[in-house]
C-alpha positions as CSV (number, residue, x, y, z in Angstrom):
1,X,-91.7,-159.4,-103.2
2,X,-89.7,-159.9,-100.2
3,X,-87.1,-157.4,-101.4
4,X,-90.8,-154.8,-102.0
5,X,-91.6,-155.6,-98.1
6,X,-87.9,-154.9,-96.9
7,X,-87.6,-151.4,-99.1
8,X,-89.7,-149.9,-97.3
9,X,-87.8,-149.8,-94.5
10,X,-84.5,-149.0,-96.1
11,X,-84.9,-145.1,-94.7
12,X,-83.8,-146.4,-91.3
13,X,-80.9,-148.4,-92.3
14,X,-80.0,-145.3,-94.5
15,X,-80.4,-142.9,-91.9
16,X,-78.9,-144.9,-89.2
17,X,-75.3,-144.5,-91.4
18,X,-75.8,-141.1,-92.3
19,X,-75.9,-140.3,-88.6
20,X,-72.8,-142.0,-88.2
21,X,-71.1,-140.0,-91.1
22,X,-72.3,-136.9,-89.8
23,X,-71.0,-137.4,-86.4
24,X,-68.0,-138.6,-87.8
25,X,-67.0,-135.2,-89.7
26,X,-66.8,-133.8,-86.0
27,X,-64.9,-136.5,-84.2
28,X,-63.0,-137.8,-87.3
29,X,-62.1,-141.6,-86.0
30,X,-60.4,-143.7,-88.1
31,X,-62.4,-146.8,-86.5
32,X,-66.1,-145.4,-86.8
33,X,-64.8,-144.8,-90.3
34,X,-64.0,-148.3,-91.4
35,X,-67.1,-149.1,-89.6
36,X,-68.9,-146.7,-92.2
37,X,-67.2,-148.5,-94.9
38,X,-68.2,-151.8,-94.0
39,X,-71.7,-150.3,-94.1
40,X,-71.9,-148.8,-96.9
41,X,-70.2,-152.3,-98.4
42,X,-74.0,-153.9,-97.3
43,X,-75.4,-150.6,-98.6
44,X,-74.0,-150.9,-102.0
45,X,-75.5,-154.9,-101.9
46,X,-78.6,-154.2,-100.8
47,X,-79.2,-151.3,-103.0
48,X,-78.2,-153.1,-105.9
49,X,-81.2,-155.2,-106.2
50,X,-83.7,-152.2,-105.9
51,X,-81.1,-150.3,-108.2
52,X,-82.3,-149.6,-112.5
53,X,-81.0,-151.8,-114.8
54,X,-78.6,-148.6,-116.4
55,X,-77.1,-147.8,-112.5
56,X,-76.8,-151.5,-112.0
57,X,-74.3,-151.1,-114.9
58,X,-72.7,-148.2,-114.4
59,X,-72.2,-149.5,-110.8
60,X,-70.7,-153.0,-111.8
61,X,-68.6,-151.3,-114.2
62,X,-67.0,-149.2,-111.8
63,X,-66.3,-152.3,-109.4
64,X,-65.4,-154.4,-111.9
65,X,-62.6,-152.0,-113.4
66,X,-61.9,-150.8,-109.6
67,X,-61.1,-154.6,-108.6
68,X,-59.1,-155.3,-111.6
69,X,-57.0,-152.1,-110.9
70,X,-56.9,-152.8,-106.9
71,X,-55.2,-155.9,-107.5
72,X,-52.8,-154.9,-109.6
73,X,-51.5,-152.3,-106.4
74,X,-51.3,-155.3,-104.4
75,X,-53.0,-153.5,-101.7
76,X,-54.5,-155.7,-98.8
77,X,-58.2,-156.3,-98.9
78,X,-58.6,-155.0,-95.3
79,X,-58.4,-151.8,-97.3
80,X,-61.5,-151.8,-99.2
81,X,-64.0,-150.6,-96.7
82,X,-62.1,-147.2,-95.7
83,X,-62.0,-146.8,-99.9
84,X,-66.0,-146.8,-100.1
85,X,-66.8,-143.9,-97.8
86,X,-65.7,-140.9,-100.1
87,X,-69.2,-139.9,-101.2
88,X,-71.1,-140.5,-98.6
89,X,-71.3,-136.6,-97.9
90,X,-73.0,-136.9,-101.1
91,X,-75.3,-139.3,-100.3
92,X,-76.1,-137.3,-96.9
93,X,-77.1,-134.6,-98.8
94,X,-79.5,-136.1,-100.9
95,X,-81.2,-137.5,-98.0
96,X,-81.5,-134.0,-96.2
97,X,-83.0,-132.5,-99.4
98,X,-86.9,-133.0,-99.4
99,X,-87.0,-131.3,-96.3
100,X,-86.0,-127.7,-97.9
101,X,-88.7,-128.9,-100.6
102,X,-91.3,-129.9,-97.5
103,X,-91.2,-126.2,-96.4
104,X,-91.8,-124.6,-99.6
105,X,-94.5,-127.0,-100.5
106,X,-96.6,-126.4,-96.8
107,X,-96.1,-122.7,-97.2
108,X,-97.8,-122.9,-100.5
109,X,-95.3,-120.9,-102.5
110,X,-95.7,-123.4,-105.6
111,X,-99.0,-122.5,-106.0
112,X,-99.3,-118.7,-105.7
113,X,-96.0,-118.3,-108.2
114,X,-97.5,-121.0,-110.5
115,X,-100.4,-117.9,-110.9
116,X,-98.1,-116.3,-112.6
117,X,-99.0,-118.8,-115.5
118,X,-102.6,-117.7,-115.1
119,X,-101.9,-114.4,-116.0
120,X,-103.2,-113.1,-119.7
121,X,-100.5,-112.7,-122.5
122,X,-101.2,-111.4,-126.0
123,X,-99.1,-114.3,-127.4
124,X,-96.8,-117.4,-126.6
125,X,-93.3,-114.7,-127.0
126,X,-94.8,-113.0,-123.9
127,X,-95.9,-116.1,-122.2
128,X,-92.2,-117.4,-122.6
129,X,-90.1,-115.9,-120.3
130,X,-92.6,-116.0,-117.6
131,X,-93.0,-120.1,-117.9
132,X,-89.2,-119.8,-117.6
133,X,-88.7,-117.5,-114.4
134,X,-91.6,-119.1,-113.0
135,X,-90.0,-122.5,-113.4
136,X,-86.9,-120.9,-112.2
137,X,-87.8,-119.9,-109.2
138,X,-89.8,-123.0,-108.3
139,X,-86.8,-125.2,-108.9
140,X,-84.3,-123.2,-106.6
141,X,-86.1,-125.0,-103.9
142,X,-88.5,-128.2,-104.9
143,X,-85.7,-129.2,-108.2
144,X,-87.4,-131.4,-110.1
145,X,-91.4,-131.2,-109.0
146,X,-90.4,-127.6,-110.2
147,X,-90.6,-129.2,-113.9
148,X,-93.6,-131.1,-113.0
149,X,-95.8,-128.7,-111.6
150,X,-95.5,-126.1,-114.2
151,X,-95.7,-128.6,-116.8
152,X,-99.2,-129.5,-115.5
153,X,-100.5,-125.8,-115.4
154,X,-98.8,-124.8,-119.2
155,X,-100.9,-128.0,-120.4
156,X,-104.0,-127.2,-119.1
157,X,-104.0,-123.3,-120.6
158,X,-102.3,-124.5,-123.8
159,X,-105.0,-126.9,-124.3
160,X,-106.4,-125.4,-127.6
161,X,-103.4,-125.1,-129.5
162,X,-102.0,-127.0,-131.8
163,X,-99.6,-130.7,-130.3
164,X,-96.3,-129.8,-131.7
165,X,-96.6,-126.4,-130.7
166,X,-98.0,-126.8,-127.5
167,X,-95.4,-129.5,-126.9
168,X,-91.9,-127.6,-128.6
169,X,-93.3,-124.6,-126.0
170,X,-93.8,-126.9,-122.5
171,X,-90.4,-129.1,-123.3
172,X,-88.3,-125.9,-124.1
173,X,-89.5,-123.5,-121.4
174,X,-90.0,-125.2,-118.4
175,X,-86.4,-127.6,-118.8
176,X,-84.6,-124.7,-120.0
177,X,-85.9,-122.5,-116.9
178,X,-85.1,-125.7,-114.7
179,X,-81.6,-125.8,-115.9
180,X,-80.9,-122.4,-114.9
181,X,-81.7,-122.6,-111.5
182,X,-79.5,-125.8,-110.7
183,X,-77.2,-124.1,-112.4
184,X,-76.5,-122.4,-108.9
185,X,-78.2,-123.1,-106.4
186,X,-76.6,-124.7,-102.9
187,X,-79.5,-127.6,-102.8
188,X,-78.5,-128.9,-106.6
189,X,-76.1,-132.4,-105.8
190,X,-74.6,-131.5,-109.6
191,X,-73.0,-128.6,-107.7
192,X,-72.2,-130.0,-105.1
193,X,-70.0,-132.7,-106.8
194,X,-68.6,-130.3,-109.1
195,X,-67.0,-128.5,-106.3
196,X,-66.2,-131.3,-104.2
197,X,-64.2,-132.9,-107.9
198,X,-62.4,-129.7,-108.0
199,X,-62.4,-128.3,-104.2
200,X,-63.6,-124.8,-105.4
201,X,-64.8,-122.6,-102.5
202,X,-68.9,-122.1,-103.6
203,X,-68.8,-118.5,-102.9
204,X,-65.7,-117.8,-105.4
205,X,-67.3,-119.7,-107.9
206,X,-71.6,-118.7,-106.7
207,X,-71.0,-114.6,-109.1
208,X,-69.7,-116.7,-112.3
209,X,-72.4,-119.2,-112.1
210,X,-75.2,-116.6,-111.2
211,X,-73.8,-114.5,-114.1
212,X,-74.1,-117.6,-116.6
213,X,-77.4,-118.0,-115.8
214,X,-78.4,-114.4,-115.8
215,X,-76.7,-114.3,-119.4
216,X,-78.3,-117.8,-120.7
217,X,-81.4,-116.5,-119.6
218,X,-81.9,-113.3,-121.5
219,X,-80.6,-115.0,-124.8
220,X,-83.0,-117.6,-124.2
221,X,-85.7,-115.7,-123.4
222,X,-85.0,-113.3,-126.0
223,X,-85.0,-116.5,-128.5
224,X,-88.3,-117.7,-126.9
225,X,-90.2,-114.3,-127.4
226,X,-89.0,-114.3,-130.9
227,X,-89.9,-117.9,-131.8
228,X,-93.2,-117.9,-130.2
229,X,-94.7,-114.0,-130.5
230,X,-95.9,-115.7,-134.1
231,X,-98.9,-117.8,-132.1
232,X,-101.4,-115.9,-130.5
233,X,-102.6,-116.8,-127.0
234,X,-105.4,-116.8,-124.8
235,X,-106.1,-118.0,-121.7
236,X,-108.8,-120.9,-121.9
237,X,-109.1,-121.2,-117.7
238,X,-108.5,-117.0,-116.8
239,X,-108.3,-116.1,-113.0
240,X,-108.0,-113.4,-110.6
241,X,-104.6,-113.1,-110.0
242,X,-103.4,-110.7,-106.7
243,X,-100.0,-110.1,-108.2
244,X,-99.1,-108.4,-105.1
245,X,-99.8,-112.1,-103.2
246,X,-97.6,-113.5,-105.8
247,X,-94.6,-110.5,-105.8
248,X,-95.0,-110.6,-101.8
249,X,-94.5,-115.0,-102.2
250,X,-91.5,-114.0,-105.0
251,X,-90.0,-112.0,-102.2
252,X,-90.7,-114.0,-99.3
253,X,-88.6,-117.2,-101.2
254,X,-85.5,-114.4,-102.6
255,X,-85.2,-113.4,-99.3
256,X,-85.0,-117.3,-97.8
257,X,-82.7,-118.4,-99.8
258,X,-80.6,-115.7,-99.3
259,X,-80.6,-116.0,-95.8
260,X,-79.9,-119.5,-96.0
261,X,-76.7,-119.0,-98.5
262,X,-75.9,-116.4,-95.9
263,X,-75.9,-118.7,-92.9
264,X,-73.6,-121.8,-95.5
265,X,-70.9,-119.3,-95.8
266,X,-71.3,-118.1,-92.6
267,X,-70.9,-121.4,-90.9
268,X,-68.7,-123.1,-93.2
269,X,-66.0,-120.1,-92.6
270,X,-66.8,-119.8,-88.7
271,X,-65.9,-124.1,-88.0
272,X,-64.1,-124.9,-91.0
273,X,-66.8,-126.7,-92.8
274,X,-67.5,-128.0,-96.2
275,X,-69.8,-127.0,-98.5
276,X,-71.7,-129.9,-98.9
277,X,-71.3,-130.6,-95.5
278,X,-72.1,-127.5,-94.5
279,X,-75.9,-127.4,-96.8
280,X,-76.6,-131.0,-94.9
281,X,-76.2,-130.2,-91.7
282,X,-78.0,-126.7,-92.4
283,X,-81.1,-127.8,-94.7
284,X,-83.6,-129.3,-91.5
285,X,-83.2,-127.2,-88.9
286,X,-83.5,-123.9,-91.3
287,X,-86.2,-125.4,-93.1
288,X,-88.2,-126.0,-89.4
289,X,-87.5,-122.6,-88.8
290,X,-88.8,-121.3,-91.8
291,X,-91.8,-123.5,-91.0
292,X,-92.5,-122.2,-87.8
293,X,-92.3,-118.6,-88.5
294,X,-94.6,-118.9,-91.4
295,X,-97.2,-121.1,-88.7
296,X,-97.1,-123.8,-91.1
297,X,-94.9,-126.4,-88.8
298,X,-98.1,-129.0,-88.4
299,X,-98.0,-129.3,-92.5
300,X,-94.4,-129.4,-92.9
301,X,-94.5,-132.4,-90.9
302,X,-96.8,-134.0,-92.3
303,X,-95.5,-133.6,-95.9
304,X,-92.0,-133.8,-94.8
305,X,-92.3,-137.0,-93.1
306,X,-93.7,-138.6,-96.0
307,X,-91.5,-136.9,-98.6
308,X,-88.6,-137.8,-96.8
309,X,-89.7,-141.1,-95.9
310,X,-90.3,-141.9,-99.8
311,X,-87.6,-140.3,-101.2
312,X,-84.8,-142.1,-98.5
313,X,-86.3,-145.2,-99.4
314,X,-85.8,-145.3,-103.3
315,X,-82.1,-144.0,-102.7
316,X,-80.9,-147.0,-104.4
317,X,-79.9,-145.6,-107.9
318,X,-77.6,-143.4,-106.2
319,X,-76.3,-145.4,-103.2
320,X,-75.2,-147.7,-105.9
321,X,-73.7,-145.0,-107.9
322,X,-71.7,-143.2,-105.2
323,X,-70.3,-146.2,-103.2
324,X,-69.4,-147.7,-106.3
325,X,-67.7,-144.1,-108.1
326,X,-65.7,-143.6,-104.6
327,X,-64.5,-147.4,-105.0
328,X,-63.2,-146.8,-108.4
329,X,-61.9,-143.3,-107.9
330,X,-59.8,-144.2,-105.0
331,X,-58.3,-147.7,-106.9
332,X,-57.3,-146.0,-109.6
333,X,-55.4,-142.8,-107.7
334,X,-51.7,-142.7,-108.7
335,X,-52.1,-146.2,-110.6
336,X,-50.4,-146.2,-114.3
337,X,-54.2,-146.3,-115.3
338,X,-55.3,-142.7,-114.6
339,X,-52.0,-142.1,-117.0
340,X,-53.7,-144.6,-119.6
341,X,-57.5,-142.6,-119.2
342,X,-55.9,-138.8,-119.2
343,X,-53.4,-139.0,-122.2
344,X,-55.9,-138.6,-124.6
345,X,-56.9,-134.9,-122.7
346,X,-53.8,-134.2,-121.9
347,X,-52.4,-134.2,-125.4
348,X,-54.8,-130.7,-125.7
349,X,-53.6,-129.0,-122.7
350,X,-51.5,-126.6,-123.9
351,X,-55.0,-125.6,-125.5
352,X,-57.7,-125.3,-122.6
353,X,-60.9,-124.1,-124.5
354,X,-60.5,-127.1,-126.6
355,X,-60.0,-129.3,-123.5
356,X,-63.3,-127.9,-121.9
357,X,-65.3,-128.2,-125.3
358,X,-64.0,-131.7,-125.7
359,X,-65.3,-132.2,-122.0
360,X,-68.8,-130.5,-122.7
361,X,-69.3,-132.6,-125.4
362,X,-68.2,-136.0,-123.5
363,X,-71.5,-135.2,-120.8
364,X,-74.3,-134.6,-123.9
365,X,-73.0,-137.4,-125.9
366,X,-73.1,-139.9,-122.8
367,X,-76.1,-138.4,-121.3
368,X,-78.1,-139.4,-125.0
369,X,-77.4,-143.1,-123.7
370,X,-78.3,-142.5,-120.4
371,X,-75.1,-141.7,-118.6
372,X,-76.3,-140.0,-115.1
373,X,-73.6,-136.6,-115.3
374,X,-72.8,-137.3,-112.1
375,X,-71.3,-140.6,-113.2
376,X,-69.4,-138.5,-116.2
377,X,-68.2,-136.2,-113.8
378,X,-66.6,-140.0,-111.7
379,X,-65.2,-140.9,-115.1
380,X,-62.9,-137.5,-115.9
381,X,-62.1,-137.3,-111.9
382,X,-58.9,-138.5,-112.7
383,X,-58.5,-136.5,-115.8
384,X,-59.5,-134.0,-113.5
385,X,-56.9,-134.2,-110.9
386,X,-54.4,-133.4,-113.2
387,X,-56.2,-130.5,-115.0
388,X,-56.1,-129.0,-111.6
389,X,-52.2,-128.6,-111.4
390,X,-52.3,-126.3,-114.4
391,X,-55.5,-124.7,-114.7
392,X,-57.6,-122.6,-113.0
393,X,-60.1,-125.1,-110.2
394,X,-62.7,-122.5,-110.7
395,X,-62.8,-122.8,-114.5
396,X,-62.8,-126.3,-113.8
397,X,-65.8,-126.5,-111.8
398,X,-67.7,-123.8,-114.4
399,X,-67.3,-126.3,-117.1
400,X,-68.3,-129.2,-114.9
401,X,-71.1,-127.9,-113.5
402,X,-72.0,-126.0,-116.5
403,X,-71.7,-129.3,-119.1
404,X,-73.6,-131.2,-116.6
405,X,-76.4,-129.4,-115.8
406,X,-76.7,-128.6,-119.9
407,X,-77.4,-132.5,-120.1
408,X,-80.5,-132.3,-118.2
409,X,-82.3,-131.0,-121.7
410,X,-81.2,-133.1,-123.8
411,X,-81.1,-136.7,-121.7
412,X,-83.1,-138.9,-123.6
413,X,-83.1,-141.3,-120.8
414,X,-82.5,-139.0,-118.2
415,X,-85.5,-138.5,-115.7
416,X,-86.2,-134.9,-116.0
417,X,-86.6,-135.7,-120.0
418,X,-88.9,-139.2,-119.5
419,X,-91.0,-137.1,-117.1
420,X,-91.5,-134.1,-119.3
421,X,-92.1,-136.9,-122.4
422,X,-95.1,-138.2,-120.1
423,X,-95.9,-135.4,-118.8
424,X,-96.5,-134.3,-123.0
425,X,-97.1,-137.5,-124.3
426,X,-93.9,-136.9,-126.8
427,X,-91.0,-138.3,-128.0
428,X,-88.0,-137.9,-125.5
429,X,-86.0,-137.7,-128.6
430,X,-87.8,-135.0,-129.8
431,X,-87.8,-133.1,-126.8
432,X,-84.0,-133.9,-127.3
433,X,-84.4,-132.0,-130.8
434,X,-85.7,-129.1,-129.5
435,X,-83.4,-128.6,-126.7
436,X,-79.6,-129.6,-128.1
437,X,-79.4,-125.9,-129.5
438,X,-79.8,-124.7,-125.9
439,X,-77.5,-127.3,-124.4
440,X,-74.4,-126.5,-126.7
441,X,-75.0,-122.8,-126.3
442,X,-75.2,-123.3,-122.7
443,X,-72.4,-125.4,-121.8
444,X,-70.2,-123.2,-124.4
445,X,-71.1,-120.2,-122.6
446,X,-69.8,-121.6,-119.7
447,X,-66.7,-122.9,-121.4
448,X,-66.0,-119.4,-123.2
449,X,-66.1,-118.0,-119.9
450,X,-64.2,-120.2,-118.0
451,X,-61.3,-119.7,-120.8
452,X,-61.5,-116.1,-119.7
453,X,-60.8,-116.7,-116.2
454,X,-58.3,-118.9,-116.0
């Protein structure tokens, strides 16, 4: 109860050290940094009680085997807090992202593409690609609400048909959709660690990844109209739809996020940013912007405030997950133990398609026990350092981003799957079922190509 009370303040604790990060980057101070570390030290603590029961683990398990390693380097203890502040770019950038989602929501955008749904099709084939796209586009911006909100129109219109059906057709479309756009855009934090674990450039990698999911899409969609186009369809809840409102809102969002990709590489080159660093600083004043020139800057307040607000405050999962990844990542650097954890890859590098196939298959079979990808991506780090003295760093980051984003289908436990599974009221093993197909397909696509490349 008392730790209920305190939570919902966390946001200004949060914030006050992201500040400090943030200025930090600029003035780079080895003494504010320590002073960051120390904080994120009482971070990491009192996240930990508000943290689930599977990031609890994950994050003792990465102290745990940190500690034991640190010791063994006879490092002095004074050390530890400058070792904890590796992520917290990471962590910056989650706390930034509701406010790109904030905009989109007040200018309505969700709704008018969601129409799209509302629009008649002769049978579920035709009906398919359009949930996907829809879902797509959605996700580029609001991530996983994307899911959410398309899930609830598909279930309403697919009311009459048959449960399995109805349930193989909202669990495949709208996830598989959903995958593709993470797949590249610069708000997705899967990216974003996937280039900072390899230290690709995003716009060298941004034509590969936008090519992938180009490519995944019109197999999938071409599976989707051939699976379905055997049950008929029919709108139960038809509406006028002004599909040039909805092409002129399609437009309107292509052309934002172009801009704002634009104005990341633009910046990053001009002062010799980041990426990531770049999309945090970038994401609130573009999104006021935006907000202003559409006259929606009363609403984006409002719903930004409290999106933010909520979202900052149940950061503990991954406060507890990045503090304690950069913890273990830096303790085991050069140690005989990164030797111990890589043999078993490196015994295939003379042969790199196998390597990134072994790899793909490493994030779905951890992700069926709940494994967050982003923690999969902490444990090959150091397998990952040394795959980058041989290989291609943009191959690298294709398979990384590529296997990870694949998992998001076929998580059992993963959020995107429970949500979908309530959303549905079906298995998440099922949805699991349906999806693993897709998820090898698409993680191999990505590993074919990156073999191509290197």
């Amino acid at each position: 109860m008392i730790y209920h009370s305190f939570s919902r303040y966390l946001y200004i604790f949060y914030s006050f050290v992201f500040i400090l990060h943030i200025m930090n980057v600029f003035i780079d101070y080895r003494t504010l940094n320590y002073l960051i570390g120390i904080l994120s030290i009482i971070m990491l603590v009192v996240s930990f009680m508000g943290a689930s029961k599977l990031f609890r683990v994950l994050g003792t398990a990465f102290i745990c085997i940190g500690a034991i390693v640190f010791i063994t380097t006879e490092q002095f203890v004074a050390a530890i807090p400058s070792m904890m502040t590796t992520n917290m770019s990471l962590l910056t950038l989650l706390a930034m992202l509701p406010w790109m989602n904030s905009v989109v929501r007040s200018g309505r955008f969700d709704r008018s593409l969601n129409n799209l749904l509302n629009v008649n099709a002769s049978n579920l084939g035709t009906l398919y690609p359009r949930s996907s796209i829809t879902t797509l586009t959605l996700a580029a911006f609001l991530n996983l609400s994307a899911a959410t909100i398309s899930q609830d129109v598909l279930k309403r219109n697919l009311s009459s048909l048959n449960k399995k059906v109805r349930d193989s057709f909202i669990g495949t479309a709208t996830l598989r959709g959903y995958t593709l756009a993470l797949l590249w855009s610069p708000l997705e934090i899967l990216l974003a660690v996937s280039i900072f674990t390899t230290g690709v450039d995003y716009v060298s990698l941004l034509p590969w990844l936008l090519f992938i999911a180009a490519l995944t899409f019109s197999l999938d969609s071409l599976w989707g109209r051939l699976h379905y186009r055997k049950y008929p369809y029919e709108n139960p809840n038809p509406v006028n739809v002004d599909m040039g409102e909805v092409m002129r809102k399609l437009l309107h969002l292509i052309l934002a996020l172009i801009v704002f990709l634009t104005l990341v590489i633009t910046l990053g080159s001009l002062f010799q940013l980041d990426f990531i660093f770049t999309v945090t600083i970038l994401i609130f004043p573009f999104a006021l912007v935006w907000s202003f020139i559409m006259k929606r800057i009363r609403s984006f307040w409002v719903i930004g405030w409290r999106n933010w607000k909520h979202s900052t405050n149940n950061m503990q999962n991954f406060v507890v997950l990045f503090i304690s990844l950069a913890f273990f990542a830096n303790s085991i650097d050069g140690t005989p133990f990164l030797d111990f954890i890589q043999q078993p890859v490196l015994i295939f590098s003379s042969y790199p398609l196998i390597v990134f196939i072994i790899i793909q298959l490493i994030f779905i079979f951890l992700s069926m026990f709940g494994v967050h990808p982003i923690a999969t991506i902490g444990i090959l780090s150091g397998i990952i350092a040394t795959l980058l003295e041989t290989m291609n760093p943009i191959s690298l980051a294709i398979v990384l981003t590529t296997s990870a984003v694949a998992t998001l289908t076929v998580g059992s436990y993963g959020l995107v799957v429970q949500l979908t599974s309530m959303n549905t009221g079906q298995s998440p093993y099922r949805i699991t079922l349906y999806n693993m197909p897709y998820a090898l397909a698409f993680g191999g696509i990505g590993s074919i190509i990156a073999y191509f490349i290197l």
